[in-house]
KESE-446981 format. One record per residue (C-alpha): residue in three letters; z negated, y negated, x. Coordinates in pm, whole numbers, padded with zeros to 5 digits, always signed. Example, Ala and Ser with C-alpha at 12.3 -4.5 7.8 and 13.67 -1.06 7.14 Angstrom:
residues 2
ALA-00780+00450+01230SER-00714+00106+01367
This chain:
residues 278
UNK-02195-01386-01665UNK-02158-01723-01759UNK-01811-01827-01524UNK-01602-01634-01384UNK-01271-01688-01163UNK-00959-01530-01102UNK-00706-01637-00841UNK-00355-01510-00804UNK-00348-01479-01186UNK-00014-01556-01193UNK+00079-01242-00967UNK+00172-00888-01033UNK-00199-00751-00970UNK-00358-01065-01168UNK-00170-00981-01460UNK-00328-00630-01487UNK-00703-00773-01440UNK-00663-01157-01632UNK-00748-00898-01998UNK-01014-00682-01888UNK-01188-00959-01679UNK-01159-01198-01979UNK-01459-00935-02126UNK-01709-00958-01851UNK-01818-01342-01905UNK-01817-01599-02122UNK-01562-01795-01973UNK-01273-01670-01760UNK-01121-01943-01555UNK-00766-01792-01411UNK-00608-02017-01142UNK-00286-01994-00968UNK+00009-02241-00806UNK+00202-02130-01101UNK+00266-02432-01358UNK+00117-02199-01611UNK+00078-01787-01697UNK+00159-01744-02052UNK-00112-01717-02329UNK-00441-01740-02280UNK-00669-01419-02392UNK-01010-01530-02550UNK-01239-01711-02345UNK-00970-01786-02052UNK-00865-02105-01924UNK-00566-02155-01690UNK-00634-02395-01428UNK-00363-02464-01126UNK-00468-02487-00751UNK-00317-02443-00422UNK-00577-02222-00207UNK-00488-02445+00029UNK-00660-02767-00058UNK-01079-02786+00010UNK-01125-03033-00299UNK-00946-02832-00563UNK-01133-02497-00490UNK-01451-02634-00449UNK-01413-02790-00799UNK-01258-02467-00905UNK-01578-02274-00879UNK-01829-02507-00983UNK-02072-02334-01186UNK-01913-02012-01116UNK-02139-01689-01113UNK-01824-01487-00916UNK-01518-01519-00789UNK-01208-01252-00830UNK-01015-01372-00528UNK-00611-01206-00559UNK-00410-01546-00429UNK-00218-01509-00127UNK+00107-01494+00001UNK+00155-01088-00079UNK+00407-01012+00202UNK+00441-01032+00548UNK+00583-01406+00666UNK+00540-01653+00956UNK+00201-01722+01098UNK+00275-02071+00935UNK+00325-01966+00604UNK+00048-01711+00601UNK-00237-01974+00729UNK-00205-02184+00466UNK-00266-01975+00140UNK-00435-01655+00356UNK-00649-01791+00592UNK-00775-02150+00502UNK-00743-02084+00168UNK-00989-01789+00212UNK-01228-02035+00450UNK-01183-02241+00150UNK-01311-01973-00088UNK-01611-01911+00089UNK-01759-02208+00209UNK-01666-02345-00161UNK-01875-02026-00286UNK-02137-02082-00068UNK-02173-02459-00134UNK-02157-02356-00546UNK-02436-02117-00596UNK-02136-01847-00620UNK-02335-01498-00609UNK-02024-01223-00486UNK-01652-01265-00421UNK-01450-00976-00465UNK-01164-00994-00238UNK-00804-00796-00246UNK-00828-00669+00107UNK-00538-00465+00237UNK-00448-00109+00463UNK-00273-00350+00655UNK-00642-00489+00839UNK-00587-00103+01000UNK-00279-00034+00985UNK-00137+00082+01295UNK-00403+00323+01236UNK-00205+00640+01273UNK-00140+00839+00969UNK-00277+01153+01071UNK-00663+00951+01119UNK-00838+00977+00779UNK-00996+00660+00825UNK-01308+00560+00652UNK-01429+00215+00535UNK-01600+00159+00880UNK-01248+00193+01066UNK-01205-00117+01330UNK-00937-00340+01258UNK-00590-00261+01373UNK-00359-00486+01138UNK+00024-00420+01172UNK+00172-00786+01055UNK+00034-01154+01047UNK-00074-01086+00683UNK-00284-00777+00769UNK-00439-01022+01070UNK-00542-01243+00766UNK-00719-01013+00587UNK-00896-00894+00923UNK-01036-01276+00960UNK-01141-01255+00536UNK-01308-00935+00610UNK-01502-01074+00895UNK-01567-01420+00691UNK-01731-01227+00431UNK-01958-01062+00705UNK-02039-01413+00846UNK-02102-01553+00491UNK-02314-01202+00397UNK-02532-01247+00733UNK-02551-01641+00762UNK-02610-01725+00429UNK-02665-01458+00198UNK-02332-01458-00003UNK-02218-01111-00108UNK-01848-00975-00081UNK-01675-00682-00143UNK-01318-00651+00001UNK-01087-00404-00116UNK-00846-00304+00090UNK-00600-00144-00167UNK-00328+00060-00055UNK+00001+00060-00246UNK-00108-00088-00652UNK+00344-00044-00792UNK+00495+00218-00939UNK+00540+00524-00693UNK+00890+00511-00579UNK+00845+00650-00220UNK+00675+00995-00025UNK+00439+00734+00122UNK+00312+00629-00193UNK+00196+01021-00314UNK-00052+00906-00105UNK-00121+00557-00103UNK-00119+00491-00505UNK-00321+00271-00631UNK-00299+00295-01049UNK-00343-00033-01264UNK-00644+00165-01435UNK-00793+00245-01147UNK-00714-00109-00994UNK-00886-00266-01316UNK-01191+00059-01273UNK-01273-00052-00920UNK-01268-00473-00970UNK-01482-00387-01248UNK-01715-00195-00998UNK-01725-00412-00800UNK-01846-00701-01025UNK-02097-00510-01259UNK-02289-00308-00939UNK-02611-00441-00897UNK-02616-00567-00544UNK-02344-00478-00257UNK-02411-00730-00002UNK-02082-00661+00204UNK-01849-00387+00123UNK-01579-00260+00227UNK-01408-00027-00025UNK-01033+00124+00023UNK-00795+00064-00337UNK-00619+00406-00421UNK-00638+00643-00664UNK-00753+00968-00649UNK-00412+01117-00506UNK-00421+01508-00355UNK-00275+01330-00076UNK-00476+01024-00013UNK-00511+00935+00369UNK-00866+00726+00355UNK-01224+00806+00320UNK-01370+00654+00059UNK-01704+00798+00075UNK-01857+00459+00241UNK-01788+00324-00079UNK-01955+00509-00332UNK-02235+00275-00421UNK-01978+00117-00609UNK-01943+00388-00871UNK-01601+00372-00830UNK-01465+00734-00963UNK-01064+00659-00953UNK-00922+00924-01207UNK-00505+00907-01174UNK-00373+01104-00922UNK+00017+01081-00784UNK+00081+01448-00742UNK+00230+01408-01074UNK+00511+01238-00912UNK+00534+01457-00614UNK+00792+01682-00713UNK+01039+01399-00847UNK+00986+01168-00558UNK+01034+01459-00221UNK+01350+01597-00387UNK+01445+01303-00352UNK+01379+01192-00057UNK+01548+01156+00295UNK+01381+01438+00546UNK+01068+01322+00727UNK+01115+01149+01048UNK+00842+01161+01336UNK+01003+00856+01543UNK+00971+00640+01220UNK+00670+00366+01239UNK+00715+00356+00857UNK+00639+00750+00792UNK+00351+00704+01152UNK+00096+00463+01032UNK-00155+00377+00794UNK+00032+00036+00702UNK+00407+00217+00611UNK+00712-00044+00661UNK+00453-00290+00781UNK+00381-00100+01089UNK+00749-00132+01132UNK+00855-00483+01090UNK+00895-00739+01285UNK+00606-00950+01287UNK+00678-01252+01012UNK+00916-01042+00846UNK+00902-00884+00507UNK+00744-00569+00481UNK+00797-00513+00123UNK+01171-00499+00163UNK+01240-00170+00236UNK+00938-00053-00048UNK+01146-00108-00374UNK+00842-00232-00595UNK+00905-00292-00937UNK+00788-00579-01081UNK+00632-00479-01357UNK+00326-00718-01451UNK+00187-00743-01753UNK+00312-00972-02024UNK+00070-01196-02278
């Protein structure tokens, strides 16, 4: 590839992938709100621009061959701070895409399009959307823009709805895990596969306890290789006893499912923030 962008390079997640995705084109152009993100690997340029605003995206992917779309507002939050950054700016994203030539956008998707999916369901990639907060609604309305965009005009997108990419601090997470190698393993996948028209693949690692089905996904030739039971023993001796009653312990989506909606879910989840430094 010629161009390639990254938004949300400025975030925990875009840290991890700004390196490895500096190697698959010529030119890397990271973009966040962020006045910049430290210092530039070879063949990266940081350019700053608010999802929000048409003019600025569109110019943003001029001449690019694929987008790497990770800006958003990561958390749960009023409808009217969500719409902004998580739904127009993804409307933004596409149409931009569509009007540049753009061949694939790879999209951080979340659990949280399904879930209030109980726990117990191993869903699989073809799951109907149940999303527990505003912010899970928003990535129910990407994944169905990508469809549109995939059936209207031809633009491929795969959406990854990753599951818990932090340090495992919590039971839940045994399962939900999503490594940084594994996170970089499965962008990567999704960029380099030949065609994928639209996909829908789940982000965790290859956990004993994992609670999705993956197998819809496996075009990609993504073959996750950490696993969380190394943290199992640690973590449950640890931790409080398991509570039926709890949303939080219930569902697919974890505190999520038990918030109020526009408040934080990540509150309760303790995640370090431990992105990468240049």
């Amino acid at each position: 590839m010629k161009k390639l962008v990254l938004t949300g390079a400025a975030g925990r997640l875009g840290s991890y992938l700004r390196e490895p995705l500096s190697k698959l084109a010529d030119e890397l152009v990271s973009s966040d709100i962020a006045d910049d993100i430290g210092a530039l690997y070879p063949g990266e340029s940081y350019v700053r621009a608010d999802l929000a605003d048409f003019d600025a995206i569109n110019a943003l992917l001029d001449g690019a061959d694929m987008v790497v779309h990770f800006g958003a507002v990561p958390d749960e939050a009023p409808f009217e701070t969500i719409l902004g950054p998580n739904i127009v700016g993804a409307y933004n994203i596409w149409e931009s895409a569509h009007r540049q030539g753009v061949r694939r956008v790879v999209y951080a998707s979340s659990i949280h399009a399904v879930g209030m999916h109980p726990k117990q369901d191993f869903i699989g990639t073809d799951a109907p959307h149940r999303p527990d907060t505003f912010y899970g609604l928003a990535k129910c309305f990407t994944e169905d823009l990508g469809r549109m965009y995939w059936d209207k005009n031809g633009l491929e997108s795969v959406h990854l709805r990753i599951l818990s990419c932090a340090q495992v601090t919590s039971p839940r997470a045994l399962g939900s895990w999503l490594s940084y190698d594994d996170l970089i393993q499965l962008v990567t996948r999704a960029i380099d596969t030949p065609t994928t028209g639209f996909t829908v693949a789940y982000g965790v690692s290859n956990n004993d306890r994992a609670p999705v089905d993956n197998s819809g996904a496996r075009h990609l030739g993504y073959r996750p290789r950490d696993n969380a039971e190394q943290f199992a023993a640690e973590i449950l001796a640890n931790a409080d006893p398991g509570d039926p009653a709890d949303p939080a312990q219930m569902y697919h989506g974890g505190p999520f499912a038990s918030v109020e909606l526009g408040q934080s879910g990540q509150a309760t989840m303790k995640i370090v923030d431990d992105r990468k430094k240049t």
